[in-house]
N, C-alpha and C positions, 0 to 999 in steps of 0.2 A: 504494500500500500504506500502510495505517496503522502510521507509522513506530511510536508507543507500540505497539501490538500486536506488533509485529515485536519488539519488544525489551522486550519487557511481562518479564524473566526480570535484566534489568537497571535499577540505576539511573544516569540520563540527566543527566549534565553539561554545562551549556551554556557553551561556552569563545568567546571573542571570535578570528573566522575569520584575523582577518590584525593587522598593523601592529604596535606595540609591545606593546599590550597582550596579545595573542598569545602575541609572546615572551617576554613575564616569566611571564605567565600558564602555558604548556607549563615554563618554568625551575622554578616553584614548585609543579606536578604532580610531575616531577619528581626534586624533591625530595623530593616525599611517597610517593616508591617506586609512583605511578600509571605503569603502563609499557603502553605503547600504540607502533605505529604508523600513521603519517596517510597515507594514498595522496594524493596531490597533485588528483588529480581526485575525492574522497571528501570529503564535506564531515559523515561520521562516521567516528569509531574507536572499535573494540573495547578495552579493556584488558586485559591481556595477566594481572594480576595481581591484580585484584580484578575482582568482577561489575558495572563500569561502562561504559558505550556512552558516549563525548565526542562532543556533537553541537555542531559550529562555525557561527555566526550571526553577523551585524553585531552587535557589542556593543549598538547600539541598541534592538535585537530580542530581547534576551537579556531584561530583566524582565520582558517581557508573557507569556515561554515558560514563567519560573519561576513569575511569577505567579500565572498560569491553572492552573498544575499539570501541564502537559506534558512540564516540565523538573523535577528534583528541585533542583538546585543548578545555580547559574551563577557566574561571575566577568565583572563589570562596574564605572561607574560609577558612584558616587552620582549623578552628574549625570542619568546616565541611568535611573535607578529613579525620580528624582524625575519628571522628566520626562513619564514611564510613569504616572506616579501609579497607581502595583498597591503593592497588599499585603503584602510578604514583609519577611521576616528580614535583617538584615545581622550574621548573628556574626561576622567577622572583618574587619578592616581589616587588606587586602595590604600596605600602603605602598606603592605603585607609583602612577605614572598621576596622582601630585600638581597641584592646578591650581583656577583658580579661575573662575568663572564671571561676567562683570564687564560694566558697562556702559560702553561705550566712548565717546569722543565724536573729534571732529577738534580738535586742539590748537592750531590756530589758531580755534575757534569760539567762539560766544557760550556755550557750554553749561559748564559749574561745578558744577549742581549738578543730581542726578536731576530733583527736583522739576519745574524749568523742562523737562523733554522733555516733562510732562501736554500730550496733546491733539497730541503729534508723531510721529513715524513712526519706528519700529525694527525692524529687522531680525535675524532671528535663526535658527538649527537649531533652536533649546530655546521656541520660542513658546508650549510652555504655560507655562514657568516663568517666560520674561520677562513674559507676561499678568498671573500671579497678581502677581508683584513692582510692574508698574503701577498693576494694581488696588489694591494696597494703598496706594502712594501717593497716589492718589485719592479711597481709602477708602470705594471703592463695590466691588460685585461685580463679577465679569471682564466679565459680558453688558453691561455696562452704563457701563464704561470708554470716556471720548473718546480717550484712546491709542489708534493703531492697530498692530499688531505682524501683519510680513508672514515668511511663512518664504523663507528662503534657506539650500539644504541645501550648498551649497560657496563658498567666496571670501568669507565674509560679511566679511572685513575692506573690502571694496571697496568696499562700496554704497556710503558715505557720500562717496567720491570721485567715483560715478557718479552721485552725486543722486537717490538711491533711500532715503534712511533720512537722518532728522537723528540718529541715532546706532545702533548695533549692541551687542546681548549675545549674547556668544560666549565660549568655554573661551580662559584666558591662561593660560603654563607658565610660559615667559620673561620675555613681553610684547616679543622681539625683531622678531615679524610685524608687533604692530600700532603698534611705533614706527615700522617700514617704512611703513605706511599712513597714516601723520602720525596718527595717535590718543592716545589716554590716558584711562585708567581715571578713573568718577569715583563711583563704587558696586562693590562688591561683591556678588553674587545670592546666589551659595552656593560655600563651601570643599570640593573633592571630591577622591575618591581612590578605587584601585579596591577591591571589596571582594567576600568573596566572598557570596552571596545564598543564602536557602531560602527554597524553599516553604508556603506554611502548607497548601499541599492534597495533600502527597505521602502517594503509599501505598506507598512504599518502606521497605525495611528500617531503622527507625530505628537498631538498632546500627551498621549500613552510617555511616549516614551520620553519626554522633558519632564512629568509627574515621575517617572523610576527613578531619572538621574537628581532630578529635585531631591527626592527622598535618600537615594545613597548619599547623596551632597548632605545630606540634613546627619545621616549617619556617621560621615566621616569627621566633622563638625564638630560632633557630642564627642569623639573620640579625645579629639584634639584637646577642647576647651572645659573648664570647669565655670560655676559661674560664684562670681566673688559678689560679698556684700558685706559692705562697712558703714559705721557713724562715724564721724565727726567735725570739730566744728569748721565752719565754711570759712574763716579766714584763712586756715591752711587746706584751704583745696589745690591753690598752683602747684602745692609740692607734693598732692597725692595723685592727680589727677593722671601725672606721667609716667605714674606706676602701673596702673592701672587704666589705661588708651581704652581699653576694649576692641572687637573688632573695626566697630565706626565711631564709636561714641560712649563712655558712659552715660546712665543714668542718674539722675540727682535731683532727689525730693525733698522737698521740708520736712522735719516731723517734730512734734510737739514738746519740744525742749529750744529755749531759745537761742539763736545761732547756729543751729546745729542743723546736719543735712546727713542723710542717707543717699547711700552712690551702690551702682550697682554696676558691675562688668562681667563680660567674660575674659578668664585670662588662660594661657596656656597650662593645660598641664601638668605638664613637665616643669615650670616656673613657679608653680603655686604654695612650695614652702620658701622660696625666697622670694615673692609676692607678699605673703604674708608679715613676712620676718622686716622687711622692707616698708609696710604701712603701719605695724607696730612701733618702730623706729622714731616714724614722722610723727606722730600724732592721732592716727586714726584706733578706731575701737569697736569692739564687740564685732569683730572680722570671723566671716565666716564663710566656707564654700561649697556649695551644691553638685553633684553631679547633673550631668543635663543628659537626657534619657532620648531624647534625637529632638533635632530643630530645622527650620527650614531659615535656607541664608539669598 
């Protein structure tokens, strides 16, 4: 059955089927009040709350779906879109899935510097990105690079032990694995993270789909920011005010004590014990911060 047909009444999310990305991924649906359940043998769900069908894919798989336009929206990779080299949108960066894409060499070798791999053997899952990266250092086109770049879809930290590659580009998080494989990075390819993707070929609802990225926007938001609220008196507002910018603007009300004003922000954070520690200092009082449960910006 022609799954678009089948569901030609909805728009079609492409969510990465398993692993971590998975889970933050479903954690940050969510959040954005997408409410589905997943049958364990079902590799779609309905949502329960808006008119979206979640179709689960190897994140690999996921830009070539949005690309084409069979998928309205997915959450993947930069790695992997570049990869893919397709066409689409990245309006939002999740934060998740941080990591960098690197050339690796054996730490006991002759290798220093990318340069010196021209004309040697690497190994990789991302072969087309590690090609174009050779190519460049070459400074010839891919077809016509003396590098040779061989794929290998698992254990790429191995080869270089097994005498299969004078060195590997592969995704580092830690780089815990590949100091395990006696390696170290001696390039960087590309900084990635996951994000979520559009279509440039959908024929879905476009309000549909500014109300999803509204709300993941509203999600990643809540992640970011806390919200702060302090008294005190309004003479020294110049020197609290700049503690606390807010996104646009603080808030700042009277309340029934004279001179005195109540101010309300969001602040980062990550910054909100030295926020804190910072308008104690100055003057302000009875400081306190909220978690913010999703908002729209």
């Amino acid at each position: 059955m022609d799954l678009v047909n089948h569901l030609s009444d909805r728009l079609l999310f492409a969510i990465p089927k398993k692993g971590r990305l998975y889970e933050k991924a479903v954690s940050i649906l969510h959040g954005a009040d997408i409410k589905f359940h997943r049958s364990s043998r079902l590799d779609i769900a309905l949502s329960t709350s808006l008119p979206i069908a979640l179709i689960f894919l190897p994140a690999a798989d996921i830009p070539v779906f949005v690309g084409e336009g069979n998928c309205d929206l997915g959450i993947t990779g930069v790695d992997q879109v570049r990869e893919s080299d397709v066409d689409v949108d990245l309006p939002i960066d999740l934060q998740f899935g941080s990591c960098k894409l690197q050339v690796q060499v054996p730490v006991m070798g002759a290798y220093k510097d990318p340069k010196q791999l021209i004309g040697k053997t690497i190994v990789s899952s991302f072969t087309n990105l590690a090609s174009k990266y050779f190519a460049d250092l070459e400074g010839v086109p891919v077809e016509k690079m003396t590098t040779k770049v061989k794929y290998v879809g698992g254990s790429v930290e191995a080869s270089c032990a097994l005498g299969i590659a004078d060195a590997i580009v592969d995704l580092v998080e830690s780089g815990e694995t590949m100091r395990a494989a006696g390696l170290t990075e001696i390039a960087t390819v590309l900084d990635t993270s996951a994000y979520l993707i559009e279509s440039k070929n959908t024929k879905s609802d476009p309000e549909l789909i500014e109300t999803i990225k509204s709300r993941i926007e509203g999600v990643m938001t809540a992640q970011k920011y806390v919200y702060c609220n302090y008294n005190a008196p309004e003479s020294i507002l110049p020197d609290l005010l700049p503690i606390t910018p807010g996104r646009r603007a603080p808030t700042i009300s009277k309340i029934n004590d004279e001179g005195w004003v109540a101010v309300s922000a969001m602040i980062e954070r990550k910054k909100k014990g030295v926020t804190m520690d910072e308008l104690k200092r100055k003057g302000a009082e009875d400081i306190m911060v909220f978690e913010i449960s999703n908002c729209r910006v």
